[in-house]
Backbone as JSON, one array per atom type, in Angstrom:
{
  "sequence": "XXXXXXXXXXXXXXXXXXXXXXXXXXXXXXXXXXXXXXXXXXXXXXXXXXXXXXXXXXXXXXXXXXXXXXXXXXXXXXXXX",
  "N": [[-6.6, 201.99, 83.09], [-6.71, 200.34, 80.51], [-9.35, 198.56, 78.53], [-9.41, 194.77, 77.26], [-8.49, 194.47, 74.09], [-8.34, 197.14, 73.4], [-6.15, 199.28, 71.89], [-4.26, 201.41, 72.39], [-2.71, 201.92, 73.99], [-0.94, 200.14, 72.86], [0.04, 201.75, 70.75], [2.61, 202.45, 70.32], [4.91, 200.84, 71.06], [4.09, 199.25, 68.79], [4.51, 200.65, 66.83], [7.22, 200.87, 66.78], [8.33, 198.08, 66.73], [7.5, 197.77, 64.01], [9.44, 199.48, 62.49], [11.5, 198.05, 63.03], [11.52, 195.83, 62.2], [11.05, 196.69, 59.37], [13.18, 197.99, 58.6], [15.63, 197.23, 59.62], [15.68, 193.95, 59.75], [14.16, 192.92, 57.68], [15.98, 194.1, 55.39], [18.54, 193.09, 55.6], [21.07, 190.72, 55.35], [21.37, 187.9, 57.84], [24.09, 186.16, 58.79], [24.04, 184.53, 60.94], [22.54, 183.69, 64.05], [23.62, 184.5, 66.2], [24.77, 186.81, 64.66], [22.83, 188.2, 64.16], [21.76, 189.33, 66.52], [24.02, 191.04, 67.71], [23.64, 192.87, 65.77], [21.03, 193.96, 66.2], [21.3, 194.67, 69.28], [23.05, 197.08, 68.74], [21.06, 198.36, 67.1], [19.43, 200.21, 67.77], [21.13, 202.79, 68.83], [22.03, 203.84, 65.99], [19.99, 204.03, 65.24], [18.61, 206.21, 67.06], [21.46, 208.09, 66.46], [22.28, 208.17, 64.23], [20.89, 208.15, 62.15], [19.57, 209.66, 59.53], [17.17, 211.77, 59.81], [13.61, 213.17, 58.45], [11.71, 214.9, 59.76], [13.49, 216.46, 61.38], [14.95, 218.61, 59.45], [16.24, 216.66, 57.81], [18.16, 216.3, 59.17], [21.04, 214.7, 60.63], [20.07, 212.68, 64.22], [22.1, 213.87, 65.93], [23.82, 216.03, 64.76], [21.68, 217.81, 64.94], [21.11, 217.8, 68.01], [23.39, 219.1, 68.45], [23.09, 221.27, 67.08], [20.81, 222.65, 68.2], [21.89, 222.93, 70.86], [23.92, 224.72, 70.77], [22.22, 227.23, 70.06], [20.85, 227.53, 72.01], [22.99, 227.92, 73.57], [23.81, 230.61, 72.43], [21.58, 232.44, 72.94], [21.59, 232.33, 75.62], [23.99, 233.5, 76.14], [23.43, 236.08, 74.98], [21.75, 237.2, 76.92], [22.99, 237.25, 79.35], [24.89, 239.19, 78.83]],
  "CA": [[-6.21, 200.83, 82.32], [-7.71, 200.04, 78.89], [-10.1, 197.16, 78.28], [-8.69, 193.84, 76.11], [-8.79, 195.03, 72.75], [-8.35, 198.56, 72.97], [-4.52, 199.58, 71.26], [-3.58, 203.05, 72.11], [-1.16, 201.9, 75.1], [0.01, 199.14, 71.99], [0.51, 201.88, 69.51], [4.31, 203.12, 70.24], [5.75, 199.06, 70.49], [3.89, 198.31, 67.23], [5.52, 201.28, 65.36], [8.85, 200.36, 67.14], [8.45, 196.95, 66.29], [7.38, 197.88, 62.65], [10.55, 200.19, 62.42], [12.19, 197.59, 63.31], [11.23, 195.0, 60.92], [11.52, 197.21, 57.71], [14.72, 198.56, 58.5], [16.48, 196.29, 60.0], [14.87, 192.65, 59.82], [13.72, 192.81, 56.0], [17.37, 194.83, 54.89], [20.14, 192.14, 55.64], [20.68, 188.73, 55.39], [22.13, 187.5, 58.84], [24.62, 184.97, 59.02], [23.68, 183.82, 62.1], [22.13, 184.44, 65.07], [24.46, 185.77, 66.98], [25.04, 187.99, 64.01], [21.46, 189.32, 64.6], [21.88, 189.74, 68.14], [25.15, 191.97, 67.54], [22.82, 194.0, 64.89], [19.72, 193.92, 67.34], [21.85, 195.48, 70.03], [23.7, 198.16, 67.83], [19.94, 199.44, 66.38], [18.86, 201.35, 68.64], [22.24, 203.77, 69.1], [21.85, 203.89, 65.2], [18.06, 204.6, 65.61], [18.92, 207.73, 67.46], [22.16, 208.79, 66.35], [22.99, 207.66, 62.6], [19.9, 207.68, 60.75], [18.76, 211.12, 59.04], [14.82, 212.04, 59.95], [12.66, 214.15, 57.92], [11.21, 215.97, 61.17], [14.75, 217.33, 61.65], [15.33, 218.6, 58.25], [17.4, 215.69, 56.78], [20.01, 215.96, 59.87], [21.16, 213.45, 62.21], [20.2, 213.52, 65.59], [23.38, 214.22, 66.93], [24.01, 216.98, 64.53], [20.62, 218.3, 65.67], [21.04, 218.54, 69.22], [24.46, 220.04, 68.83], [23.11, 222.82, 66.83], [19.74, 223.09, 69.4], [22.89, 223.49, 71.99], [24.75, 225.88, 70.3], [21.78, 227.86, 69.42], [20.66, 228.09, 73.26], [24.02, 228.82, 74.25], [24.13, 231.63, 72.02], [20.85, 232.85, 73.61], [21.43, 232.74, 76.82], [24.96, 234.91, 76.3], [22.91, 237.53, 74.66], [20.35, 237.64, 78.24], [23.99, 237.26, 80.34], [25.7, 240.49, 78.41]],
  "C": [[-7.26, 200.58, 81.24], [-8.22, 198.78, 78.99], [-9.42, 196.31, 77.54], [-9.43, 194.62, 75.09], [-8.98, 196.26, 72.16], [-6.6, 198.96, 72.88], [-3.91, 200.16, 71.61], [-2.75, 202.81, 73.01], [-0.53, 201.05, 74.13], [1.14, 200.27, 70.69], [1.95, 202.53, 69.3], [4.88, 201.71, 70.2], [5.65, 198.8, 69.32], [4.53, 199.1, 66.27], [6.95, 201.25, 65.9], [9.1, 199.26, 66.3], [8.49, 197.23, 64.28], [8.57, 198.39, 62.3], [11.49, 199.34, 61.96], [12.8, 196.55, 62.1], [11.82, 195.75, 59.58], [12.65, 197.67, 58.02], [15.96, 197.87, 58.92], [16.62, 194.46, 59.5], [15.19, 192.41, 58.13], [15.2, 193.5, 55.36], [18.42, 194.24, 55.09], [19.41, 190.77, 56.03], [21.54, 188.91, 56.67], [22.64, 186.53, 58.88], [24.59, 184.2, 59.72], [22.87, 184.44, 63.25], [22.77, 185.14, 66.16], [24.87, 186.93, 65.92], [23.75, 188.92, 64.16], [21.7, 189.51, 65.87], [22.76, 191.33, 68.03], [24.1, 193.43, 66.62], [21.71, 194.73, 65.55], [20.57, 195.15, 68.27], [22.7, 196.89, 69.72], [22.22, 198.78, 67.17], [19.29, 200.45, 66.53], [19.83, 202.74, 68.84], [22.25, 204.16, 67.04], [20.4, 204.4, 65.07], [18.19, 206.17, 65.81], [19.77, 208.62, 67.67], [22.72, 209.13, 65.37], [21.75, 208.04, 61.97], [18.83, 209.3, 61.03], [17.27, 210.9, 58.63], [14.46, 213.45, 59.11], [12.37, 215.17, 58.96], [12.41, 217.08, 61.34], [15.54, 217.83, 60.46], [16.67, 217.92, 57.7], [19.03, 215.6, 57.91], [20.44, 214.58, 60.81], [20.67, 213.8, 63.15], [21.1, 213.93, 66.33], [23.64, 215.32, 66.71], [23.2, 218.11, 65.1], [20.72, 218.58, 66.92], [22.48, 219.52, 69.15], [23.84, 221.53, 68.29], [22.13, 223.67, 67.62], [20.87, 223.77, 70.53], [23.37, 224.72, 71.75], [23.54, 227.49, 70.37], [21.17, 228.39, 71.19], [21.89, 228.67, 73.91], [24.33, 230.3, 74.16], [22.85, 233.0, 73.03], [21.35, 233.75, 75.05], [22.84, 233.77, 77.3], [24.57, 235.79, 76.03], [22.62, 238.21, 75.93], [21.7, 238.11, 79.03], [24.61, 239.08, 79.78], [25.0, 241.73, 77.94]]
}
């Protein structure tokens, strides 16, 4: 366990949280609060299924694992035949 005032177990919440803020938070007006709620709960499935990352050259993640899938499937028929 880390001493008060040492970060490194803080620093994955605070770049969540930051994420969160600029992309979400700061990017729409909300009509209400239950309209943020509804947005809140929808960000995360958008987080990691809608929104094209650099890391993964410019694809979705969805597209991304399908083609990781595909690309092991193909594999492992080569090893099978």
């Amino acid at each position: 366990m880390n001493r008060k005032g040492n970060c490194p177990d803080n620093a994955v919440i605070e770049n969540i949280f930051g994420l969160l803020k600029s992309e979400l938070l700061y990017l729409q007006e909300f009509r209400s609060m239950k309209h943020f709620k509804l947005e809140l709960i929808e960000y995360p499935d958008d987080y990691n299924n809608r929104r094209i990352k650099a890391k993964l050259k410019g694809l979705l993640p969805a597209i991304h694992r399908q083609q990781a899938l595909w690309l092991l499937e193909q594999f492992v028929l080569k090893i099978l035949v």
